[in-house]
N, C-alpha and C positions, 0 to 999 in steps of 0.2 A: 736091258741095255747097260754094257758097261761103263763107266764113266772112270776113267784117269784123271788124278789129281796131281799137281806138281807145285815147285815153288819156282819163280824165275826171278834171277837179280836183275834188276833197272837200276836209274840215275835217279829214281825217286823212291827206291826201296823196295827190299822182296814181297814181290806179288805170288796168290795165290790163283790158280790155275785148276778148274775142271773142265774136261775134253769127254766128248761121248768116241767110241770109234766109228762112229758113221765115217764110210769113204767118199761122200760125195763133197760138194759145195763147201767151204769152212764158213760159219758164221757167227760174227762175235757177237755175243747178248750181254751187255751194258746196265746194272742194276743201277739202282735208285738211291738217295739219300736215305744211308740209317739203314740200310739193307746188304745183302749177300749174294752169289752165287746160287746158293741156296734157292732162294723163290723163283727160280728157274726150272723147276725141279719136274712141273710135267710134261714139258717140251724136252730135256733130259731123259727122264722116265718113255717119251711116247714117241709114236713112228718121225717127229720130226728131226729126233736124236737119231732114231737108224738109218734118217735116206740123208740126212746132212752131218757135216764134223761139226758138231754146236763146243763154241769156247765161251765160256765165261770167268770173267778174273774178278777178283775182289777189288772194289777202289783202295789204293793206299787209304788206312787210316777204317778198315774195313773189313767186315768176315775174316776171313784166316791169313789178310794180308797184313806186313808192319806196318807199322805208322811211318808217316811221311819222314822220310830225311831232314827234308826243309821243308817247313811247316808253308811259308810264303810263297815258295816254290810251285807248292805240288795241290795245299787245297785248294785249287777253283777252276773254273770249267776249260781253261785252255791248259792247265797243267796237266789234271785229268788227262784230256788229249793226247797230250806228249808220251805221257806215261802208258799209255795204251798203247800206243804207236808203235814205240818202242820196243811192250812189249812183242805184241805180234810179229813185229820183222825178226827179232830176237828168237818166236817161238817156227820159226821157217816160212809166217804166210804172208806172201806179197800181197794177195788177193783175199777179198771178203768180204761177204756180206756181211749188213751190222745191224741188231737189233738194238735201240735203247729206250727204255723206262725213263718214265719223269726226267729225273735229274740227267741217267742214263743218256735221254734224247738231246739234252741238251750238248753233253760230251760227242755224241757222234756229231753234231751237228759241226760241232768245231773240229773235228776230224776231217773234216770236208776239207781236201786241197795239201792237208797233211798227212793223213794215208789214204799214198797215191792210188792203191790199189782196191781204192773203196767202189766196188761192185752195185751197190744200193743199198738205202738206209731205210728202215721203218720206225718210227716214231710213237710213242705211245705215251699221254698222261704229259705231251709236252707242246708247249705253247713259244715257236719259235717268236722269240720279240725281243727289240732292243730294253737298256734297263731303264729306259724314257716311259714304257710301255708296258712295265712288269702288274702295276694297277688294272691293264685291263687285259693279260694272259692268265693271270691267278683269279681266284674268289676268293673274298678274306671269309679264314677263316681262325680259327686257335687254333688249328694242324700247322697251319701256316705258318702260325708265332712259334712255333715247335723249331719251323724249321733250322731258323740259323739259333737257334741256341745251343750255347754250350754246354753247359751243367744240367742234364735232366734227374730230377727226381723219379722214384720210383713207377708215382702215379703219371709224370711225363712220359717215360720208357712203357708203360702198358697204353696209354694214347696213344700215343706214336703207334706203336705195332698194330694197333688193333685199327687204327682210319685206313692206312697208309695201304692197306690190300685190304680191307672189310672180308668177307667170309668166302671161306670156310677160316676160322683165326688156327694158327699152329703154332707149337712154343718156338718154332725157329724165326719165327719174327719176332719175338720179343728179344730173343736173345743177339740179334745180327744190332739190334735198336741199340741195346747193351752194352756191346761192344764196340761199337762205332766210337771212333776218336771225336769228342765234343769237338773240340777247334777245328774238324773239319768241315762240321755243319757252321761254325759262326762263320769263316774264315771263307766258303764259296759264297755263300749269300751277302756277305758283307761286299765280296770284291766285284759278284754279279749287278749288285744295286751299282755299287761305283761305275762300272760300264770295264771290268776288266773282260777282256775275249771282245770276239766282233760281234757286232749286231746282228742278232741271226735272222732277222728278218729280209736284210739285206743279203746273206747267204744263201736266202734259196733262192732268191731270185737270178743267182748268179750261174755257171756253169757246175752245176751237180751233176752224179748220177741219178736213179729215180728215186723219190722218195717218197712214201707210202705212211700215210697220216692214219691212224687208225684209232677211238676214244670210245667211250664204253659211254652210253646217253645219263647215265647217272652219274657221270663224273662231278665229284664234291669241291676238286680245288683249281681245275683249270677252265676256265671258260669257254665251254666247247662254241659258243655262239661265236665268240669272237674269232677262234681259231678257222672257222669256217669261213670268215671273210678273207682271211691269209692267200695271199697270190703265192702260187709256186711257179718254178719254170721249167723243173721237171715232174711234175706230179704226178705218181703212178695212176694208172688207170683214170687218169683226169679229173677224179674226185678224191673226196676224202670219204673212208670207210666207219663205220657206226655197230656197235654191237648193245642191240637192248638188252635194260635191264643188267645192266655191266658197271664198275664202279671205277675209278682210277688203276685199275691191273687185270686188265680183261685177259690178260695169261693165267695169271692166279684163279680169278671168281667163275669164268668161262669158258675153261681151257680149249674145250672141241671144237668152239665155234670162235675161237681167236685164232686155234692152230690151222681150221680150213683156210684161213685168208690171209696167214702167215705161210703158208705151203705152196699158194696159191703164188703170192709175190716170190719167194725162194725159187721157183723153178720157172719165173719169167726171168730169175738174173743167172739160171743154169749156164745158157749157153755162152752167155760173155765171159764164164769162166773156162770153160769146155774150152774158146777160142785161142 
């Protein structure tokens, strides 16, 4: 499958851009804190790259994107937001489905109501909760302490990559770790504890499209127990989905058995695109 790479200018700085040519469905996939494009790479790689147009962009501050313009602006989860937003309308898609990862989920989540053309969202590795509630969506851990920090040492940057998707490990996690702009891990978790963005827990219970929960049972930093109690009000398939033996990036560790129930939700949101 081939995949096109591009650069796109925004109000928050040029972003990086890979596109599979799948003609069908567009679907934005929204990486993670301290991550890239990149860990995308078997949904890219596999049939879900050739039956949908899968886009993934680097966060400002991220993979082969600049670093933020305004630094206050752009690192934190409603900035993100914008910046996506942006870019998408910018890149021709009004419509789309939206994958996000951890931090990822948290940015689609605040996409909700800002791009208007959001199709359905799947969530992975994210614990919608206000920052009243962040004690009982996370499980402390040192990953944890990782995350809004700025200045990582050496021995920080191989933790980080090596929790952050557990196995199979590959150097392009260490190196997306690397190159992540520090101030934009201090700079989102500082402003998320503040209570900057809406409470997203209040957000699904509002007027969404569907949105499809899915967590891998060995997950290390979010507390699958708690997020199971989470009320939706549009909840795909009325439950939330589970993949044993899976770690915080059941794309990564799992691929064949994330991609069936990611393909699965993709072509329940076909036809509202079709329409």
């Amino acid at each position: 499958m081939a995949t096109k790479k591009s650069r796109i200018e925004t109000s928050h700085g040029t972003l990086a851009v890979r596109e599979t040519d799948g003609t069908g469905m567009p679907v934005l996939m929204i990486h993670g804190n301290s991550s890239s494009s990149e860990v995308f790479r078997n949904q890219f790689d596999g049939q879900i790259g050739q039956d949908f147009h899968l886009i993934a962009i680097d966060l400002p501050g991220h993979g082969e994107s600049d670093n933020a313009i305004d630094l206050d602006r752009t690192y934190n989860m409603p900035g993100y937001a914008a910046a996506f937003t942006e870019a998408m309308l910018k890149l021709g898609h009004e419509r789309a489905a939206i994958f996000g990862w951890s931090l990822g989920g948290h940015i689609g989540l605040e996409m909700i109501g800002l791009y208007k053309g959001m199709l359905g969202l799947m969530i992975t590795g994210t614990p919608p909760v206000s920052a009243a509630d962040l004690g009982n969506g996370f499980l402390p851990s040192p990953h944890m302490g990782l995350a809004g920090k700025e200045h990582f040492t050496p021995e920080d940057i191989d933790a980080y990559a090596r929790n952050t998707c557990g196995e199979p490990f590959d150097q392009l996690l260490h190196d997306a770790v690397k190159r992540t702009d520090g101030r934009a891990r201090k700079l989102m978790l500082g402003k998320f504890a503040e209570g900057v963005g809406r409470d997203q827990s209040r957000i699904i219970l509002g007027d969404t499209p569907p949105i499809a929960v899915l967590n891998g049972t060995d997950e290390p930093f979010v507390n699958v127990e708690f997020v199971d109690t989470i009320p939706f009000s549009n909840l795909w398939e009325g439950k939330k989905h589970v993949i044993s033996k899976s770690g915080h990036a059941p794309f990564w560790d799992s691929p064949d058995r994330f991609d069936s129930i990611f393909d699965r939700f993709l072509k329940s949101l076909a036809p509202s695109w079709k329409a």
